[in-house]
C-alpha positions in Angstrom: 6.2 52.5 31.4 7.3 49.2 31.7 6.3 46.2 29.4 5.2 43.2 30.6 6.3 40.2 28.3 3.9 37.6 27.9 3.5 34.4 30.5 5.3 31.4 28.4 3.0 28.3 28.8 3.1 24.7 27.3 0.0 24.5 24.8 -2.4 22.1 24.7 -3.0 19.5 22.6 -5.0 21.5 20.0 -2.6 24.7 19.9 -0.2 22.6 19.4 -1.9 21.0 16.2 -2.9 24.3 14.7 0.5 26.4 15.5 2.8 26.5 12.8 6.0 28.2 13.3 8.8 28.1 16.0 8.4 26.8 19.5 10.9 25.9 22.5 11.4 22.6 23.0 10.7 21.7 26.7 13.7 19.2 27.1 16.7 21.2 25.7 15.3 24.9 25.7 16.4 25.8 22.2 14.1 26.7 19.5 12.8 24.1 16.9 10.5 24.8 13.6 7.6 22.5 13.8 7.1 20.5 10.8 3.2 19.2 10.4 2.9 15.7 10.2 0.7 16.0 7.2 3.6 17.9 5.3 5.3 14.5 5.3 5.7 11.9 2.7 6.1 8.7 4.0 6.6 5.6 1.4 5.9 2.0 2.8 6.6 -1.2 0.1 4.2 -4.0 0.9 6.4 -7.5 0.7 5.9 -11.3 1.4 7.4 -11.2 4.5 5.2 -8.2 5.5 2.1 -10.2 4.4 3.6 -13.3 6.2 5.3 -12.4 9.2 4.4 -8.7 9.8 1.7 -7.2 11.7 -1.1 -8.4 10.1 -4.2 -10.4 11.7 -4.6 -13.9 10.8 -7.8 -13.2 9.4 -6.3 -11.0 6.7 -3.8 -13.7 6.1 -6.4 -16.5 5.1 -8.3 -13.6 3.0 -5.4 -13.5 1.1 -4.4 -16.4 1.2 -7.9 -18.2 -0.6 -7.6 -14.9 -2.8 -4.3 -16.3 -4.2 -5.8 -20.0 -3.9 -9.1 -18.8 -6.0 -6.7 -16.8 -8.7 -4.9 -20.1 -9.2 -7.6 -22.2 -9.5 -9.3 -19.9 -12.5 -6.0 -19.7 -14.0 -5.9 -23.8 -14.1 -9.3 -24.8 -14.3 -10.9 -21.8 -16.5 -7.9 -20.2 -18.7 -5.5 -23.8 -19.0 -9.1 -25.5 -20.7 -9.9 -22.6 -22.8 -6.2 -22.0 -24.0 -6.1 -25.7 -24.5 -9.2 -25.5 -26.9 -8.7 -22.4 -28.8 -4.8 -24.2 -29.3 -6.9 -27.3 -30.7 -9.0 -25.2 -32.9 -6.2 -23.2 -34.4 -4.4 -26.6 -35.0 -7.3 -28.1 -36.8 -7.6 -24.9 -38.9 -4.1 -25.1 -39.5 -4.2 -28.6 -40.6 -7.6 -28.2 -43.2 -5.9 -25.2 -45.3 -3.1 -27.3 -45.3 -4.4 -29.9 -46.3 -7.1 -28.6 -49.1 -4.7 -25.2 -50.3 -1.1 -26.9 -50.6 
């Protein structure tokens, strides 16, 4: 008896998720192990001239650009005052023990 060998057929979009092993690839007709997107590690660095210049929407450009903006401005108007005074105190501390224990 004669064996019939299975119809070949290009899978759908689907069988084609879920199969892992070897297929033929329809342009050069050799055999090619698929390799799952998800077993991939991709690493992307995040620069300036990403944040400036890439792909990004102008909305997400002023968002971080009046998050920078509102970091400064608690940096000068909320930490340069406070360091300022706590400097000031420290001095005056300084300058009574000095004064009264030398």
């Amino acid at each position: 008896m004669e064996e019939k060998e299975p119809e070949v057929r290009v899978m759908s979009e689907t069988e084609c998720d879920d199969y892992d092993g070897i297929t033929i690839d329809e342009s050069t007709g050799r055999e090619e192990e698929k390799v799952k997107q998800t077993d991939r590690l991709v690493f992307q660095t995040l620069s300036w001239k990403d944040l400036l210049f890439g792909r990004i929407s102008w909305v997400n450009r002023i968002a971080i650009v009046l998050t920078l903006l509102a970091i400064a401005a608690f940096v000068i108007f909320v930490l340069g005052p406070l360091m300022l005074v706590l400097a000031g105190v420290g001095i005056v501390v300084w300058f009574i023990l000095h004064l009264f224990f030398h």
